[in-house]
C-alpha positions as CSV (number, residue, x, y, z in Angstrom):
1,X,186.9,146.8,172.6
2,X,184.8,148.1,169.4
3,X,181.5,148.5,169.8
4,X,179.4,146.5,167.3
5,X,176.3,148.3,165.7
6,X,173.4,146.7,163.6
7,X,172.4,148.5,161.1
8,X,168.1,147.7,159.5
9,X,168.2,146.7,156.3
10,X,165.2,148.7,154.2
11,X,162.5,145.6,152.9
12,X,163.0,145.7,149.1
13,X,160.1,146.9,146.9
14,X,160.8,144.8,144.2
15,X,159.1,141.9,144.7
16,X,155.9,143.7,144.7
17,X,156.4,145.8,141.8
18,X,156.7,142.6,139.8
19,X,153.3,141.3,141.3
20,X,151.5,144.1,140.4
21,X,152.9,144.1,137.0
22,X,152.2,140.7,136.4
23,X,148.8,141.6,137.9
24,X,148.4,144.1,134.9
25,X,149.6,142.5,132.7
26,X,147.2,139.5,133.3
27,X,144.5,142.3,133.5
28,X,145.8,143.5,130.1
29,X,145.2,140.1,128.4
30,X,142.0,139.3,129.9
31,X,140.6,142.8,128.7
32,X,141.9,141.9,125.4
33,X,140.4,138.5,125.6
34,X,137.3,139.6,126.1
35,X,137.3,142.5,123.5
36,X,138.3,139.8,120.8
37,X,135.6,138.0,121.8
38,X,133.1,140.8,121.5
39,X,135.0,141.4,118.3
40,X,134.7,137.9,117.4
41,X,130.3,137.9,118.5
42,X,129.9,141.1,116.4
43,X,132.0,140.0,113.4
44,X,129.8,136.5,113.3
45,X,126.3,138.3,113.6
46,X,127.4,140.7,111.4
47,X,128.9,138.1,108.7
48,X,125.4,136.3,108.9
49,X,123.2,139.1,108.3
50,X,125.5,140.4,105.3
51,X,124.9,139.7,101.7
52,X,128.6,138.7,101.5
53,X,128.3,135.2,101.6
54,X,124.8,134.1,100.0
55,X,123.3,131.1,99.3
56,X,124.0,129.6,95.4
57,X,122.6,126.1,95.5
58,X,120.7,124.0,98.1
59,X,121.7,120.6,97.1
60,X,119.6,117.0,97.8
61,X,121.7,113.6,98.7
62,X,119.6,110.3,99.1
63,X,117.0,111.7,96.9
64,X,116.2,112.2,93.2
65,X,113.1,113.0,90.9
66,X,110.4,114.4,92.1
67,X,111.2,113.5,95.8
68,X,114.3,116.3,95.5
69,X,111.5,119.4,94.7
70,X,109.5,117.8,97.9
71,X,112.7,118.0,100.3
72,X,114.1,121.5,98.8
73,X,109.9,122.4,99.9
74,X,110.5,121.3,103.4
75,X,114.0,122.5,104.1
76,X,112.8,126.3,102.5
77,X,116.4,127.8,102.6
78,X,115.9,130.3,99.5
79,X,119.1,131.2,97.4
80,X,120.5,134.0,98.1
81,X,119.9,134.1,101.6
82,X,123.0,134.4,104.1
83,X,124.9,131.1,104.2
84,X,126.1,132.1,108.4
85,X,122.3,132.9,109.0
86,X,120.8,129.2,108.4
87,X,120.1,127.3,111.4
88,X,121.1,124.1,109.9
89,X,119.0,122.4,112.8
90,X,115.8,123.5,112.5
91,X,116.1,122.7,108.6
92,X,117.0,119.3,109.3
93,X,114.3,119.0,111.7
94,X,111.5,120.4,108.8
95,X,113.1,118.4,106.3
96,X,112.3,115.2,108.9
97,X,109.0,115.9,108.9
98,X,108.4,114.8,105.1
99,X,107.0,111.5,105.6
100,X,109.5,109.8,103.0
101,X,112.2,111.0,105.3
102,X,113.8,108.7,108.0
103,X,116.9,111.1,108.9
104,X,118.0,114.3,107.9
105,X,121.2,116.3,108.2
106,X,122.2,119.5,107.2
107,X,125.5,121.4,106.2
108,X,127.2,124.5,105.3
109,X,129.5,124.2,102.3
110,X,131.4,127.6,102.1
111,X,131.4,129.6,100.3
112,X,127.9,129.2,99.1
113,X,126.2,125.8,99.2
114,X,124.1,123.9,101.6
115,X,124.3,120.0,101.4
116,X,120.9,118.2,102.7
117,X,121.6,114.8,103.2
118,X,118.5,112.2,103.8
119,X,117.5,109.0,104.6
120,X,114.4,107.8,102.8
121,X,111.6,105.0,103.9
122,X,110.3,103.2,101.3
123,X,106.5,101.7,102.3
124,X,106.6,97.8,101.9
125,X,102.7,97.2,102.5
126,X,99.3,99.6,102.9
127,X,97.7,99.7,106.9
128,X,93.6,99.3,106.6
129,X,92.9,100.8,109.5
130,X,90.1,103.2,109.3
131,X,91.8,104.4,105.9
132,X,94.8,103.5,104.3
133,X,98.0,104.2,105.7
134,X,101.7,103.0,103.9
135,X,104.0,101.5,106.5
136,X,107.4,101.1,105.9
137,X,110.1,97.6,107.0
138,X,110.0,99.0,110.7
139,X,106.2,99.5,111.0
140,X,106.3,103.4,110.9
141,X,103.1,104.6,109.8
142,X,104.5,107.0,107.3
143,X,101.2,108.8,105.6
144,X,97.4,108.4,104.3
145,X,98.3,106.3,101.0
146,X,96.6,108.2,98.2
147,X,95.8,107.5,94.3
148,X,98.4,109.8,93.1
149,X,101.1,107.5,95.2
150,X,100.8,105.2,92.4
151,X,101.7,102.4,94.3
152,X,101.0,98.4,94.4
153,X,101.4,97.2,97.4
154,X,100.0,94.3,99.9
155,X,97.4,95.3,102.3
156,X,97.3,94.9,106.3
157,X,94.1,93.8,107.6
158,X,93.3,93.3,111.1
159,X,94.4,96.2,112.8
160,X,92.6,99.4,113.8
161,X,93.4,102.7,115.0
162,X,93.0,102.8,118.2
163,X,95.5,99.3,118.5
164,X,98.0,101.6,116.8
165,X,97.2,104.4,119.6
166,X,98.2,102.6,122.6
167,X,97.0,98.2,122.1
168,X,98.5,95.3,120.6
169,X,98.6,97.4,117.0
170,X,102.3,98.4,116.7
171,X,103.6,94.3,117.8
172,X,100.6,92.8,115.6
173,X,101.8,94.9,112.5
174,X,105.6,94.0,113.0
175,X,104.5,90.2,113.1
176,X,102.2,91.0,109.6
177,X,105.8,92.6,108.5
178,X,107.9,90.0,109.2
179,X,105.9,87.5,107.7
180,X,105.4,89.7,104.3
181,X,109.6,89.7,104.3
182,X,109.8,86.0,104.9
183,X,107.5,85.7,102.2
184,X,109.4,88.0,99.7
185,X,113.0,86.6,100.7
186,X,111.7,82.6,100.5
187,X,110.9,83.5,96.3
188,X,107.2,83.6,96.8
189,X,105.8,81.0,97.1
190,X,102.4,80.6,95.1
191,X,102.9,84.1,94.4
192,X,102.5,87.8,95.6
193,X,100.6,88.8,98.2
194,X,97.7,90.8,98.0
195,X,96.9,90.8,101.9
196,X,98.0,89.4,105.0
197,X,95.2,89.4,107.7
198,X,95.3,89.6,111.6
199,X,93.2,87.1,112.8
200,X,92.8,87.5,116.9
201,X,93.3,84.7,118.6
202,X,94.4,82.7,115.5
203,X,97.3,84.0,114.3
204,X,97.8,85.2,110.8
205,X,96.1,84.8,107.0
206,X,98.3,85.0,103.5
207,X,96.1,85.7,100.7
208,X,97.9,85.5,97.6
209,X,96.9,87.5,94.3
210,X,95.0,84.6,92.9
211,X,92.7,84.8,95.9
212,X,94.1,81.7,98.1
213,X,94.0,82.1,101.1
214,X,96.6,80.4,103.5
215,X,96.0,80.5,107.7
216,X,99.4,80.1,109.3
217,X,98.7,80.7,112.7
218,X,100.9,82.9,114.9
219,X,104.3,81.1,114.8
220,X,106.8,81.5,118.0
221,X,109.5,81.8,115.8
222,X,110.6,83.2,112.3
223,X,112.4,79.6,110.9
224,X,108.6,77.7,112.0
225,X,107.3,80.3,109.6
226,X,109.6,79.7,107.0
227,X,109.5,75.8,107.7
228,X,105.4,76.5,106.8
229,X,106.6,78.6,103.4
230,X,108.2,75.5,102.1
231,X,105.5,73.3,103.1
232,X,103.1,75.8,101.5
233,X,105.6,75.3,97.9
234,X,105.6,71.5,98.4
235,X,101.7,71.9,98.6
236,X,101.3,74.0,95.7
237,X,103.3,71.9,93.5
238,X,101.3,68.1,94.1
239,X,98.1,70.5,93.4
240,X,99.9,71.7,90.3
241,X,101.2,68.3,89.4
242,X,97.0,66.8,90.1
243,X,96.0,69.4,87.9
244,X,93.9,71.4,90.6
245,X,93.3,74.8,92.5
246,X,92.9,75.3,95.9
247,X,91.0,78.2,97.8
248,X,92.4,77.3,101.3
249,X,95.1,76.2,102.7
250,X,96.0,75.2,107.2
251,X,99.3,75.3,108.0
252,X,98.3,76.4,111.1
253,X,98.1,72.8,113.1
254,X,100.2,72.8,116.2
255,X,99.9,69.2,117.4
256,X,101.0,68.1,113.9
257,X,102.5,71.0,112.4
258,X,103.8,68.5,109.4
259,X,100.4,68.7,108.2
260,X,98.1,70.2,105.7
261,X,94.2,71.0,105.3
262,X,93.5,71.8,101.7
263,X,89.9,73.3,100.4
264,X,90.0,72.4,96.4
265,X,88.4,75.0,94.5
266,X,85.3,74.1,92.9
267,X,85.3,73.6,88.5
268,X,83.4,76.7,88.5
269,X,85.8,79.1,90.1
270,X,89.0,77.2,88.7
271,X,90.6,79.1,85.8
272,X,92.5,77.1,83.6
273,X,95.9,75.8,84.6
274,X,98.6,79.1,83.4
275,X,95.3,81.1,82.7
């Protein structure tokens, strides 16, 4: 009978030499991973402190005249600066603080440009409140209005500068704003106006450039203020037609809101008829 023997087989290494090369070799790739980023940090900080790549032109969009030189002011990014070394944020946020500006966003243009693209408010009427302020479509009170603005516009009334700080001011002067639009997109009727007035507790006052004045009242709606506008033309027109002026008009009857109160002017302070 042969006598079987068994013989230990010796546990093979390679397995584990392959998991520690694969161990290096992911090592190797992280190291080099890292020291192309660090390559990549030092090139960047180097490329935007260089002289390689400087600024040619600073280019406006949304702007022209006078209100270019203003924004190339704010934005101060001087040519021949290093195009990687503007923050094009924090020009775009002094180039928002012009008071003609709305929005503001700024570019790179390799190799040498940067684009400044704006959003301008134009003002639509002049805020009395203490002074004059212009306010744009939105009610933002964009700046002190000054001669040099050079500009003709319809004057708020009514509102003061402690509503605008915290009170009824910012809701009061969007109702003055939407009636001034109404006004402007129904043709005008009996002309421009030189002032709408907040009247508390009353509503609201047109007074056209002739110096009629017009007491609408606070409307709940937009269409029962332009309902009022084309009574105020049918008005204007029979007066026209009789030959007379008046001083003031009330449009502002609730109960009968089909109805009119006219003040005639007196002969003494009625020009002539197209004078």
């Amino acid at each position: 009978m042969r006598e079987r023997t068994s013989e230990r087989r010796r546990p093979s290494t390679l397995p584990g030499r392959l998991a520690w090369g694969r161990a290096l070799r992911g090592a190797g790739l992280l190291g080099l991973a890292a020291l192309s980023a660090a390559a990549v940090v030092r090139l960047a900080a180097l490329l935007e402190g260089s002289e390689l790549l400087p600024i040619k032109a600073v280019t406006v969009h949304g702007a022209d005249g006078a209100r270019v030189d203003e924004v190339l002011a704010y934005a101060a990014v001087p040519v021949g600066a290093p195009l990687l070394g503007v923050e094009t944020s924090a020009v775009a946020e002094r180039v928002a603080q012009h008071p003609f500006v709305a929005r503001a966003a700024v570019r790179r243009v390799p190799p040498d440009a940067i684009v400044i693209d704006v959003e301008l408010r134009a003002p639509v009427a002049a805020l009395a409140a203490g002074e004059l302020y212009l306010v744009d479509k939105d009610g933002h009170v964009m700046k002190s209005a000054r001669a040099g603005d050079g500009l003709d516009l319809p004057v708020i009334t009514g509102i003061d500068a402690a509503d605008l700080a915290g009170g009824a001011g910012p809701e009061l002067l969007r109702g003055a704003l939407l009636r001034l639009d109404a006004h402007t997109r129904a043709g005008e009727p009996g002309g421009e106006l030189a002032e709408i007035a907040v009247l508390r507790g009353a509503g609201y006052e047109l007074v056209l450039e002739d110096g009629l004045r017009v007491r609408v009242g606070d409307d709940a709606s937009e269409s029962q203020f332009v309902d009022k506008l084309g009574r105020l033309d049918a008005v204007l027109r029979r007066l026209a037609a009789a030959g007379v002026r008046a001083s003031f008009i009330h449009l502002d009857d609730d109960r009968r809101p089909e109805r009119a109160a006219v003040r005639l002017r007196s002969a003494a302070e009625t020009p002539p008829i197209g004078g």
